[in-house]
C-alpha positions in Angstrom: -18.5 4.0 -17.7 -17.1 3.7 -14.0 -16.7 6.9 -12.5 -12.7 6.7 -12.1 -12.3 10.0 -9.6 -12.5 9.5 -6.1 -15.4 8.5 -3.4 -17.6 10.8 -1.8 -19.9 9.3 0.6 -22.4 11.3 2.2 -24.0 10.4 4.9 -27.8 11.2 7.0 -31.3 12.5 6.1 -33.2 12.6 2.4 -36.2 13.9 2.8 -38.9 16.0 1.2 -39.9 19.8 1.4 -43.2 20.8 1.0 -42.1 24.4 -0.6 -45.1 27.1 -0.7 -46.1 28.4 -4.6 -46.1 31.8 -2.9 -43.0 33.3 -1.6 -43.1 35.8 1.5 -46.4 34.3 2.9 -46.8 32.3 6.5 -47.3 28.2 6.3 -50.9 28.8 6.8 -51.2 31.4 4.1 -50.3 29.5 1.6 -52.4 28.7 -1.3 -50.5 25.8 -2.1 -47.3 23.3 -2.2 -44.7 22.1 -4.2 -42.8 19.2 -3.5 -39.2 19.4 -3.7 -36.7 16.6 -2.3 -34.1 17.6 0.1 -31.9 16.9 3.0 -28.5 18.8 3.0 -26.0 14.8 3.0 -28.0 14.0 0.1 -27.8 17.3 -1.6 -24.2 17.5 -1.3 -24.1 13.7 -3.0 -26.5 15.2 -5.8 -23.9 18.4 -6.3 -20.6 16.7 -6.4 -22.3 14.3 -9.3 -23.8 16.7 -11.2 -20.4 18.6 -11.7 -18.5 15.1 -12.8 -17.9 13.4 -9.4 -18.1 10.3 -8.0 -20.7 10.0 -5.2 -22.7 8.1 -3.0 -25.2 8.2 -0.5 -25.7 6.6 2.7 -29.1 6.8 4.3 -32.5 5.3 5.2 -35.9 6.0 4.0 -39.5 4.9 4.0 -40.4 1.8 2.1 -43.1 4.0 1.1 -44.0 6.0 -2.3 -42.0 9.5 -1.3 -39.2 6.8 -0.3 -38.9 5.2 -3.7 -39.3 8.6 -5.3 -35.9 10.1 -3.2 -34.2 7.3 -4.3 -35.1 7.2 -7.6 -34.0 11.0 -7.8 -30.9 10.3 -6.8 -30.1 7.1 -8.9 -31.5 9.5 -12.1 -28.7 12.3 -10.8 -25.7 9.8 -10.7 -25.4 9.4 -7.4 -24.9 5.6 -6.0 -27.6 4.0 -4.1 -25.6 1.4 -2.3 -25.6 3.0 1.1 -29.6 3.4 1.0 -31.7 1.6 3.2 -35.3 1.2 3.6 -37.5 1.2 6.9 -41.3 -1.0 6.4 -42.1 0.9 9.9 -41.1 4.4 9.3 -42.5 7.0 6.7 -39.5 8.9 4.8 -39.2 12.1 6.8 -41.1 15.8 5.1 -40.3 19.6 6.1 -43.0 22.5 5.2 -40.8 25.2 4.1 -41.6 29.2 4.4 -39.8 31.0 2.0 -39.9 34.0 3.0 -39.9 37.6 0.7 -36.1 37.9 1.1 -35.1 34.0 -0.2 -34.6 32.8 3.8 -36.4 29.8 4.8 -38.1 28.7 7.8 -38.6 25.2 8.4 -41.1 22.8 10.1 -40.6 19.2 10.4 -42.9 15.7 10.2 -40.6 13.7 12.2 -42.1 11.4 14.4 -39.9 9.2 14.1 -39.0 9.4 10.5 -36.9 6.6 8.6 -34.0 8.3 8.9 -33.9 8.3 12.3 -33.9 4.3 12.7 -30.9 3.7 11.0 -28.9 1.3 13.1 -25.3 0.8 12.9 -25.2 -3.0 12.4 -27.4 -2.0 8.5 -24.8 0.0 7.2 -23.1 -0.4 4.5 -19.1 -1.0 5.7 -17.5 -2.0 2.3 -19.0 1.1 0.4 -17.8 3.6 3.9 -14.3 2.0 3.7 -14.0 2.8 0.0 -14.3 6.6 0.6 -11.9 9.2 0.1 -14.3 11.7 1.4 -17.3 11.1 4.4 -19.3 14.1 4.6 -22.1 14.5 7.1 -24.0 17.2 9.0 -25.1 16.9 12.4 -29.0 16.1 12.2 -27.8 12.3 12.1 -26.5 12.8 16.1 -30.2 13.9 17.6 -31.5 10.9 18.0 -30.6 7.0 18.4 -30.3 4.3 16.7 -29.5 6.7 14.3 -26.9 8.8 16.4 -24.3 5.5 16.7 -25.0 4.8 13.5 -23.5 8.1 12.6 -20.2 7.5 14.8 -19.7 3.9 14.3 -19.8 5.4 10.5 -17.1 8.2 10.8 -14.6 5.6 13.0 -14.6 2.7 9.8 -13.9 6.1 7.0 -11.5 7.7 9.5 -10.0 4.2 10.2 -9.9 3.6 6.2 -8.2 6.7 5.5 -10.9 8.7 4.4 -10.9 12.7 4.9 -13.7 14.0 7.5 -16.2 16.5 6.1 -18.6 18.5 8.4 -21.2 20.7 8.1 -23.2 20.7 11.2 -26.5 22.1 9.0 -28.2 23.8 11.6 -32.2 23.3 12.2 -33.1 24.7 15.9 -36.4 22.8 15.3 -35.7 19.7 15.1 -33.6 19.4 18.9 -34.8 19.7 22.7 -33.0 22.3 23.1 -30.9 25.5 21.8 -27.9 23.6 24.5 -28.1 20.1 23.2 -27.9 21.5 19.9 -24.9 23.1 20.8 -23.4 20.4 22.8 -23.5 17.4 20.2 -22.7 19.0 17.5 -19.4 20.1 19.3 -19.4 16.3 20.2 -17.6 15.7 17.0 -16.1 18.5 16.1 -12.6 17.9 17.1 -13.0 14.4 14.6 -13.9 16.5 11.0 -10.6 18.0 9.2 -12.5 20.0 6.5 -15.8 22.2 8.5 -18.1 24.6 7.0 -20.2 27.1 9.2 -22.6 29.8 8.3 -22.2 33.1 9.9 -25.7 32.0 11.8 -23.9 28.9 12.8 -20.9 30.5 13.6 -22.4 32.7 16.0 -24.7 29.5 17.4 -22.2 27.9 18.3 -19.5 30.6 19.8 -22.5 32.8 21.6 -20.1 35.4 20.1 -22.4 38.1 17.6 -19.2 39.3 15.7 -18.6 37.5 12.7 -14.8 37.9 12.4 -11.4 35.9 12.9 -11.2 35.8 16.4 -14.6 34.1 16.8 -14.0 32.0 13.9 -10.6 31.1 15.3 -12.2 29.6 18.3 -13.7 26.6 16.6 -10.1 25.8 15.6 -8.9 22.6 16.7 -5.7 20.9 15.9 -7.1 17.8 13.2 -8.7 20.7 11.4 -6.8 21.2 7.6 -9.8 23.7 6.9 -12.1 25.9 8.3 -14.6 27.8 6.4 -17.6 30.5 7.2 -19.9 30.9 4.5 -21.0 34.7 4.5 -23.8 34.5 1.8 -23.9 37.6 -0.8 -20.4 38.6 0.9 -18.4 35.3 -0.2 -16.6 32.7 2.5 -13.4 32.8 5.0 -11.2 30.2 5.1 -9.1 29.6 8.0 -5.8 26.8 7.5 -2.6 25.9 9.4 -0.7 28.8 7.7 -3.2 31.2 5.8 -6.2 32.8 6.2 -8.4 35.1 4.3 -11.5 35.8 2.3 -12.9 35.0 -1.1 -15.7 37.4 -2.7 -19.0 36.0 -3.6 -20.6 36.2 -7.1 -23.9 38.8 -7.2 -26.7 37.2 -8.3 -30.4 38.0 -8.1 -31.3 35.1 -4.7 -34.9 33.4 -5.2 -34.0 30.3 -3.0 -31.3 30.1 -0.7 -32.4 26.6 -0.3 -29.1 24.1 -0.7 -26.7 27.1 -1.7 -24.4 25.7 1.5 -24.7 22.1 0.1 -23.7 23.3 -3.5 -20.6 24.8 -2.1 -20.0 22.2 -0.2 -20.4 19.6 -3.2 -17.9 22.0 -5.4 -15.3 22.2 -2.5 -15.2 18.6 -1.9 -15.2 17.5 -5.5 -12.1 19.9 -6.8 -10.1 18.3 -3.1 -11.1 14.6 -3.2 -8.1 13.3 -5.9 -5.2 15.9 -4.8 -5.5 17.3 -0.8 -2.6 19.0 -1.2 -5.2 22.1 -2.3 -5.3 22.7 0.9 -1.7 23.4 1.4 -1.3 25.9 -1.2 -3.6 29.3 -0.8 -3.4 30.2 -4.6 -5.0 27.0 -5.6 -6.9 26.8 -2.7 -8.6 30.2 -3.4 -9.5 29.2 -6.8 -11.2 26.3 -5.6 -13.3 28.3 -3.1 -14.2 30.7 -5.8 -15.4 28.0 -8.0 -17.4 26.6 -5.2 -18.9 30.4 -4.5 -20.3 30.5 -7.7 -22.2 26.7 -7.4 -23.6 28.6 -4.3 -24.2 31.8 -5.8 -25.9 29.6 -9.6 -28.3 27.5 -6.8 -29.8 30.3 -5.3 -31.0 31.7 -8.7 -33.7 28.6 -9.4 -36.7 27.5 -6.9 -35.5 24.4 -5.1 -32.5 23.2 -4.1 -31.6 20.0 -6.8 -32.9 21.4 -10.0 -30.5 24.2 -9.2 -27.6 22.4 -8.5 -24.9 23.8 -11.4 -22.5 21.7 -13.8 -19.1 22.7 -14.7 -19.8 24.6 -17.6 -22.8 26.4 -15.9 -19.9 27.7 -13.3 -17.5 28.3 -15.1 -19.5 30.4 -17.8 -20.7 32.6 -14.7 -17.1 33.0 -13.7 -15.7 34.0 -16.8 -18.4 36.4 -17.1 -18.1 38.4 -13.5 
């Protein structure tokens, strides 16, 4: 049966994380690895379909076993494979991931260069980007080129279609030159995205301001934006529109892996907006709808890995009726 509620395309990295059976140990300490596909676009595709939406993914990979593997995955989880491309140079992209005792994550990347990264604009997909409601993208996509006009020349054809911008600039200091590039390309694009999502660490990244409040949030305003959001972790979100502000409380769960809580909320939030934007005019609903994507967050960081924890409906709404 044909998915009838509106497009989500996603768009940049799928990759996999070597994830250590040990929590709280060093990558050189650990006894062994587990591994766990990720890549925050693709996440975000994997979350919006397993709570009943309608998603795709646009992307390149390796023609190589992991390759076949991440797109498999995301085929078995309901996501469209349409947008995916594979590279016969380029190995699909892996991350060795510290968890560390408290559920934070430190990363290090086999990149060199990865599939991923080779995506050229004249292989994408135009006829599945046009058909979008929603393009949602981070900014990993912008380090490099081909991959990096690729990424515009995507945005441009949704935006020109009449799709709604969705940003979350997924920060990994590791993977650029520099803490300054970092900052300067993903502010590159920022005045083009309508819906953003920052973590406080972002939020602060990119400001060079250490108090996470309105007034630093309020400088990453810009005049296309319809909503701003700061994820606080165990303390909830703040959204930020045209004519309201405020904050929504997080559920309290015990945290075993932060890993894709961000893209969970993400998925939620642009699933509930994709079929009626006027959410974002009207605070009631819209706080209902960030509460509902606070607990997706709040369900993934409960299970090891970031896709088998990504909630369905009933899993959410079962925790919220029972806060």
């Amino acid at each position: 049966m044909a998915n009838e509620k509106g497009l989500i395309v996603s768009f940049g990295e799928m990759l996999i994380d070597f994830v250590p059976t040990v929590s709280g140990v060093s990558l050189a300490e650990a006894p062994a690895f587990l591994k766990a596909p990720g890549g925050a676009p693709s996440n975000v595709a994997i979350a919006v379909a397993r709570l009943g939406g309608n998603a795709s993914f646009v992307g390149k990979l390796g023609a190589d076993e992991f390759g076949h593997m991440l797109a498999g995955i995301l085929k078995e989880n309901g996501v469209s494979g349409q947008g995916i491309l594979f590279d016969q140079g380029a190995r699909t992209a892996l991350a060795f991931v510290t968890l560390r005792a408290d559920g934070e994550r430190e990363f290090m990347f086999y990149r060199n260069p990865s599939a991923d990264m080779l995506l050229k604009p004249e292989e994408l997909n135009f006829e599945l980007i046009r058909s979008a409601k929603v393009f949602h993208y981070g900014s990993i996509s912008l380090i490099v080129e081909p991959c990096r006009s690729a990424h515009l020349k995507a945005m441009e054809v949704a935006k020109d279609a009449g799709a709604l911008l969705s940003y979350d600039p997924n920060l990994r200091l590791p993977l650029w030159p520099s803490p300054e590039e970092a900052r300067e390309q993903i502010m590159s694009i920022w005045e083009k995205a309508e819906v953003i999502k920052v973590s406080d660490v972002e939020l602060e990244f990119l400001t060079g301001n250490p108090n996470i409040d309105d007034e630093s949030a309020m400088t990453l305003w810009h005049p296309n934006l319809k909503l701003l959001l700061v994820t606080l972790g165990e303390k909830g979100c703040r959204y930020y529109t045209k004519n309201f502000r405020g904050c929504v409380e997080a559920f309290h769960v015990t945290a075993v892996d932060t890993t894709g809580a961000g893209d969970s909320f993400v998925g939620a939030l642009l699933a509930k907006i994709v079929d009626d934007q006027s959410v974002l005019d009207d605070e009631q609903r819209l706080r209902e709808v960030l509460k509902f994507a606070n607990a997706c967050g709040a369900i993934t960081t409960t299970k090891k890995g970031a896709i088998p924890a990504l909630p369905t409906e009933s899993e959410v709404l079962a925790l919220i009726k029972g806060a």
